[in-house]
N, C-alpha and C positions, 0 to 999 in steps of 0.2 A: 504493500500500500504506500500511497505518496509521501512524504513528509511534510506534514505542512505548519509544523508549529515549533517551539521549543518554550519550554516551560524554565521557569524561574525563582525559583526560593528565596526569599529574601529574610532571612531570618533577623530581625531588628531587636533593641531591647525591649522595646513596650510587645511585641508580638512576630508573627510568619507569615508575611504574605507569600501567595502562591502564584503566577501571572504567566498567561499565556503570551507569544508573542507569535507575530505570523510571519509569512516569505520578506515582507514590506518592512517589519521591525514598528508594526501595529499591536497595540495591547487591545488583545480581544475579549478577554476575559481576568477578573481576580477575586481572588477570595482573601481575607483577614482573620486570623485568630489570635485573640491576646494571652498573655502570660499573666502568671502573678508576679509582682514586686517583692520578696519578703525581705522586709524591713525590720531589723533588731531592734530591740531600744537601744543598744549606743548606737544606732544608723547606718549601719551596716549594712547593705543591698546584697540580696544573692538572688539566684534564681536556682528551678528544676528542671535539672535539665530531661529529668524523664518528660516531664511536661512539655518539655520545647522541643523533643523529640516526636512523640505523640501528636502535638499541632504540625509540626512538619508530615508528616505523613495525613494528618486529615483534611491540609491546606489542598497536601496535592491532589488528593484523592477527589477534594471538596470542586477544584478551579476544572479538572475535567469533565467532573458528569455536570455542573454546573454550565461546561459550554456547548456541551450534549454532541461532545466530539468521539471518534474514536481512536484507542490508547494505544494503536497501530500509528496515529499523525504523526506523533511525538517524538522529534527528531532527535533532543538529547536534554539533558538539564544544565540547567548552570544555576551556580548558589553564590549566594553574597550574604555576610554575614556580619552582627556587632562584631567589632574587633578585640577589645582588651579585655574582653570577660573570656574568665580562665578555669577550665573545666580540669578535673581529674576522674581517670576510671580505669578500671580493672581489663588488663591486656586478653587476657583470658577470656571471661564473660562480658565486655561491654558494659558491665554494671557501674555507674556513677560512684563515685568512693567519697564524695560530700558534695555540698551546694557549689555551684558557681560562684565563683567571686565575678561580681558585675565591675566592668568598669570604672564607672562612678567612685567604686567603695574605695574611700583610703584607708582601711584595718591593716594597713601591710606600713602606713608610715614607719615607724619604730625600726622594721627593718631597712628600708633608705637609710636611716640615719646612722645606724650603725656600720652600713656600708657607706655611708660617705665618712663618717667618722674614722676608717682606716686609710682612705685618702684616694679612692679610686673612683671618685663621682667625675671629672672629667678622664680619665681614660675612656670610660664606659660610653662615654657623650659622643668622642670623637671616633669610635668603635662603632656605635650602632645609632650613630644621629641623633638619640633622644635624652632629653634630660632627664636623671634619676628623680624618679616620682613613682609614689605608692599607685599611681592609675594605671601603672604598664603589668604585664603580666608576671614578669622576673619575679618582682616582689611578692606576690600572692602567688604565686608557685609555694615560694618559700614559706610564705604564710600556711599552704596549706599543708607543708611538708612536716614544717612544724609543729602545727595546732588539731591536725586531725590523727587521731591514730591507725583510721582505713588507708589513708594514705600515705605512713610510718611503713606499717608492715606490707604495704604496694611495695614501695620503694625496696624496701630487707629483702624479697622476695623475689625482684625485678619484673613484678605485675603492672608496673606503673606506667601509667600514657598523660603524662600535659599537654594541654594543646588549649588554642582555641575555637570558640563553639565552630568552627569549620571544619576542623582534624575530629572534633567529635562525631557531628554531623557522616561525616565522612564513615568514617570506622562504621558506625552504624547502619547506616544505611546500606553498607558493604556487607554487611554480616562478618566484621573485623578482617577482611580481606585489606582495607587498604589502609593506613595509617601516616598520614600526609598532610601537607599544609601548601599554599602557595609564598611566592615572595612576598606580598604586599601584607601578609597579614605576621607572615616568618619577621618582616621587619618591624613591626609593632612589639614586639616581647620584649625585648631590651636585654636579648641574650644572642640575638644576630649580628655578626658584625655586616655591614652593607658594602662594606668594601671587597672583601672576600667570596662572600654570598657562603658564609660557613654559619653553622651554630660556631660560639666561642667560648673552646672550653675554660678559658681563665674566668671569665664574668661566671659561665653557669656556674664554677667552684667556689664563685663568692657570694652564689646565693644558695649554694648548695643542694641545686638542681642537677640530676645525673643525665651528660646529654643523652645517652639511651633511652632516656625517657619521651624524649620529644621525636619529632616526627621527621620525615621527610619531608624535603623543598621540591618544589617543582613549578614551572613557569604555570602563568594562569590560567593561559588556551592550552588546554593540558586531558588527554582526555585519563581522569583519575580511575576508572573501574566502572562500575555497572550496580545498576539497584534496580529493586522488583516492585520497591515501596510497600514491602511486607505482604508480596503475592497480588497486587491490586494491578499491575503490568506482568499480565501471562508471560511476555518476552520482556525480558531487561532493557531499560534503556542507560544511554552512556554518560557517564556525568562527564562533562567535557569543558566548563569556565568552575573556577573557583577564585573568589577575590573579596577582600575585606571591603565593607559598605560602602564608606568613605571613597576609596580608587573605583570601586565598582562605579560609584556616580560618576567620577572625571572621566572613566573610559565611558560611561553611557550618556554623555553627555556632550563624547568627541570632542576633549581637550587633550590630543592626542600628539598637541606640536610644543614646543618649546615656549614658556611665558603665558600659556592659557592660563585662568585661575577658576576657578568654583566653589559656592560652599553650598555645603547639605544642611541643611535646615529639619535635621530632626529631635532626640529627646536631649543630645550635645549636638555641637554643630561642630564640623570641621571645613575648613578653611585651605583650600589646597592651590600648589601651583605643578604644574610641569616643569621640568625643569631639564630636562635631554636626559643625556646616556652616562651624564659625569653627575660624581656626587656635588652641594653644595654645601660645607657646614655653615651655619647662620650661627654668628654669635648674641643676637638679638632677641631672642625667646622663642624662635622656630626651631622645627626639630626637622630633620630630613632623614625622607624615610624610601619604601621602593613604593613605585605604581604599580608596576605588573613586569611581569616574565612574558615573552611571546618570541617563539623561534628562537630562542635560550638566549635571548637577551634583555637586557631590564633595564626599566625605564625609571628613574629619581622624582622626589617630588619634594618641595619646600613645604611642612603646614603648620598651622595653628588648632591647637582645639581649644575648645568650650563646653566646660561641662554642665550648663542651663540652659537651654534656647526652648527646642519645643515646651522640656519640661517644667518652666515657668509658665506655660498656658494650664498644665496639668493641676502646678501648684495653686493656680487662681480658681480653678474647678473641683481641685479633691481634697484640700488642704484649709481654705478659708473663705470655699461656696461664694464665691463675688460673680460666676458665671457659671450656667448647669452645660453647655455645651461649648466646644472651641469655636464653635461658627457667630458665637456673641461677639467678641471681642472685635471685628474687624467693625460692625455699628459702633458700639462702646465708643473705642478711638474715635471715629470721627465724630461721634457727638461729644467732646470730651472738648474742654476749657482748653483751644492751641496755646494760650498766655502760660498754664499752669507749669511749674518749674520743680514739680515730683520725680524722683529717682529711682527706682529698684535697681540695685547692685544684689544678682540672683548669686549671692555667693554661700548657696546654700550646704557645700562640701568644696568649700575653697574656690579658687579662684585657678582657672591652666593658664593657657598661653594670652598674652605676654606675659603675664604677670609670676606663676608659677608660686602661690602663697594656698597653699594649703590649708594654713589657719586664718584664713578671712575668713568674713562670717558676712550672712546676707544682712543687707539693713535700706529701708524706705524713709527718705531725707529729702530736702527741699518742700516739706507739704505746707499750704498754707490755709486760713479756713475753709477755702471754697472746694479744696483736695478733694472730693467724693470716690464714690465706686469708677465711674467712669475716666477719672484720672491716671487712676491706680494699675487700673486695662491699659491707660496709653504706656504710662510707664511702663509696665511689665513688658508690653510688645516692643517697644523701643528699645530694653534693655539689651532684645535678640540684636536690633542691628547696630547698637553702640560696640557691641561685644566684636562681632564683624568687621566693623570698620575698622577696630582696635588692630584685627590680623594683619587686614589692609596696609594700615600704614604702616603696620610693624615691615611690611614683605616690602613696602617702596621703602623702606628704610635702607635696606637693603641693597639700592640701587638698581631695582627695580619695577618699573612704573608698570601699572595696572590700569586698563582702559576701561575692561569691561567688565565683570562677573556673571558668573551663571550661576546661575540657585536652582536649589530642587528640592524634595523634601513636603512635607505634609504642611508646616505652613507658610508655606510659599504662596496659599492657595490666598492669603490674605493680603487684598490690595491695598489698606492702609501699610502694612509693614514692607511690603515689598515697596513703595512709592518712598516711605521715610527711609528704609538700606538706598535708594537711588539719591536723598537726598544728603543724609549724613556722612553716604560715604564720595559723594559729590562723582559717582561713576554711573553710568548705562547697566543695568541688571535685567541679566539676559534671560529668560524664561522656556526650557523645553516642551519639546513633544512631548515628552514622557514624561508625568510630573516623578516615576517612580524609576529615579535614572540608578539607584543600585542595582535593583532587579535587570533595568533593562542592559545595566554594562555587562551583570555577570550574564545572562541569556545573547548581550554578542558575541561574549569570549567563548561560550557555549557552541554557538553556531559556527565561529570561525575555527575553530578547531575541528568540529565536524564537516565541516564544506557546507555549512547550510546557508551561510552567510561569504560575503565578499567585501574584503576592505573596501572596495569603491562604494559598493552602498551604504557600508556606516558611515562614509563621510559627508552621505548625502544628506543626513538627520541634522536639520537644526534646529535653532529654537522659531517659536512661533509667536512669542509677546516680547516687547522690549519695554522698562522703564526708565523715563528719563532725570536726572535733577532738574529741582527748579528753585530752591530754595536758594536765597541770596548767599554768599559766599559769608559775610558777618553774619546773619543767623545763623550760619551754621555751623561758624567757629563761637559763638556762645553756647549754644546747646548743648557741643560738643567738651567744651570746657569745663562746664557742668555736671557733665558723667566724668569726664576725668577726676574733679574734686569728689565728688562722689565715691567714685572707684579708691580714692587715699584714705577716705576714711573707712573706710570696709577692711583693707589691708592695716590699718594701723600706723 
């Protein structure tokens, strides 16, 4: 039978979407299912991964009878996945050997400190691009090598597999046949050197990770093995793209040449550029990291993250009820006081890039009596793209200038924030076809490794909205000076 589709995983922190894509690189179909948060009382984020397993397989299961196609179309899968949430499980059985460490969570600070406290916080920086921070995987490795005993006697026993939720994914879905990672998400851990394209064994021995435990690297258009999706595909299909969310967007997005930039707009935002086939180290609060592997060469990228964007929408919905839906917010703002000079600094688990303060703390400043609910909505949404712009300039800092941006991501879908990112960050923000460009980069890496797909037609995919500034240049170095005093008091 023909092939006429490639399906796509996007396994994100809030949930799995599942998305059909067709010959044309049209989204014809998707399905969504969430996860739970579980949150400790000292704030600790994990998830289950049996649970994001399970949504994965009912995602995919869900997006084909829901397009009431047949599971003969389905020309291969591609997955894109949160990146620094860090899974452990039993080599043996698959079986989970404790919760995920989510991204987010910094439980792993205490060990940073005592690895920088021996003195090898810039080796490690210059070695694998990123700054020692409890958000990277290295640490909550160790964290959970540490603190959990399933994953003591994994280790004693050499049953042990870290990865991220990709390498798990993976394994599973293989029936523990394939146990692998790609570049883009290998370079996220902070135990990859990027120079090399090695795991490193010095760094892993200083977080007292065994590299046996981790995975193989392989480019992204890669085709990994084969899944049945637990018998629901009589014939196997090939899993053939794998790539961390973040790159997933820039390749689905077709920033594909040197100087592109884009940010994802989901529950953190990152903030990415291209940057060629040579590493860049930025000593300005970017980290540099890989984009993708394709025909065993790899591609660099300069980024910023953020650890509050979407999930400041969530916070104003599930935290202190000021809006029952995210589709409020975009009225909110524009009926909201433009004079009002309210701030939210969402430093709600510190603060990433530039800044990299861990213990800042969130705080709402500048309010004056007329501050209402509707203020509070601007701020919040504003906070996403002050945060943004912050990357921005941090990356022309750099000496190199930024024309355009492309965003993607859930809310992106909001015309006031996207019109204030055009304003604040005084750039054109470019808007795609796909508003779901993770899925749709890992489903081209998907297809181009399968022959479904052909470089000339991904380049033919552009965006479909543009927005412009308008905002005078002095507004918008007031506004903007504003968040920055802001942002000092938050840091301390």
């Amino acid at each position: 039978m023909e092939k006429k589709y490639v399906l796509a995983i996007d396994q994100s922190t809030q949930g799995t979407k599942a998305i059909l894509f067709d010959k044309a690189g049209n989204m014809t179909c998707r399905t969504e299912i969430s996860h739970r948060q579980i949150i400790s009382d000292k704030g600790w984020v994990s998830h289950d991964l049996d649970e994001i397993y399970e949504n994965v397989i009912g995602a995919a299961k869900g997006v084909v009878e829901k397009a009431g196609i047949a599971k003969e179309e389905i020309a291969c899968l591609g997955l894109s996945n949160q990146r620094e949430t860090s899974a452990a499980w039993d080599r043996k059985t698959g079986v989970p050997l404790a919760p995920a460490i989510v991204w987010q969570c910094s439980r792993a600070e205490e060990i940073c400190l005592r690895v920088k406290d021996i003195g090898n916080a810039e080796e490690i920086r210059q070695k694998t691009g990123i700054r020692l921070s409890p958000y990277f995987p290295a640490a909550k490795y160790a964290w959970l090598i540490q603190n959990s005993d399933n994953v003591r006697k994994a280790k004693a026993e050499g049953r042990l597999c870290l990865g991220t939720i990709d390498s798990y994914l993976l394994f599973r879905l293989t029936g523990g046949k394939v146990f692998s990672t790609d570049y883009s998400n290998a370079s996220r851990t902070q135990l990859f050197n990027i120079h090399t394209l090695k795991w490193d064994g010095e760094i892993c021995g200083l977080f007292g990770v065994p590299t046996e435990s981790l995975p193989k690297v392989c480019d992204s258009a890669f085709k990994y093995g084969e899944t049945s999706f637990e018998g629901f595909f009589g014939d196997p299909i090939p899993i053939c793209g794998v790539i961390g969310d973040s790159q997933g967007a820039l390749f689905g997005q077709c920033c594909v040449k040197k100087g592109m930039v884009k940010a994802t707009y989901g529950t953190g935002s990152s903030v990415m550029m291209n940057i060629g086939e040579k590493a860049v180290m930025s000593d300005k609060g970017l980290v540099t990291s890989l984009a993708w592997g394709i025909n065993g060469k790899v591609t660099y990228v300069l980024e910023g993250n953020i650890n509050y964007t979407g999930a400041v929408i969530s916070w104003l919905k599930d935290e202190i009820g000021l809006i029952s839906s995210p589709d409020e917010t975009q009225e909110l703002a524009q009926g909201a006081n433009p004079k009002d000079t309210a701030y939210l600094v969402p430093a709600f688990s510190g603060l990433g890039a530039p800044y990299w303060k861990t213990d800042a703390r969130a705080l709402l400043c500048g309010m004056s009596r007329t501050t209402g609910k509707k203020e509070i909505v601007k701020a919040a949404l504003e906070s996403i793209a002050y945060q943004i712009t912050d990357i921005i300039e941090m990356m022309q800092s750099e000496g190199i200038e930024v024309s355009e941006l492309h965003a993607d991501g859930g809310p992106t879908k909001n015309q006031y924030l996207m019109k204030f990112q055009s304003d604040i960050s005084e750039k054109v923000v470019c808007m795609p076809r796909c508003e779901a460009s993770s899925a749709f980069g890992a489903g081209l890496l998907g297809g181009l490794a399968c022959g479904f797909y052909s470089e000339s037609e991904m380049l033919k995919i552009g965006c479909v909205n543009r927005f412009f500034p308008s905002l005078s240049h002095s507004e918008r170095t007031e506004k903007y000076s504003g968040w920055k005093e802001a942002v000092r008091k938050a840091v301390g």
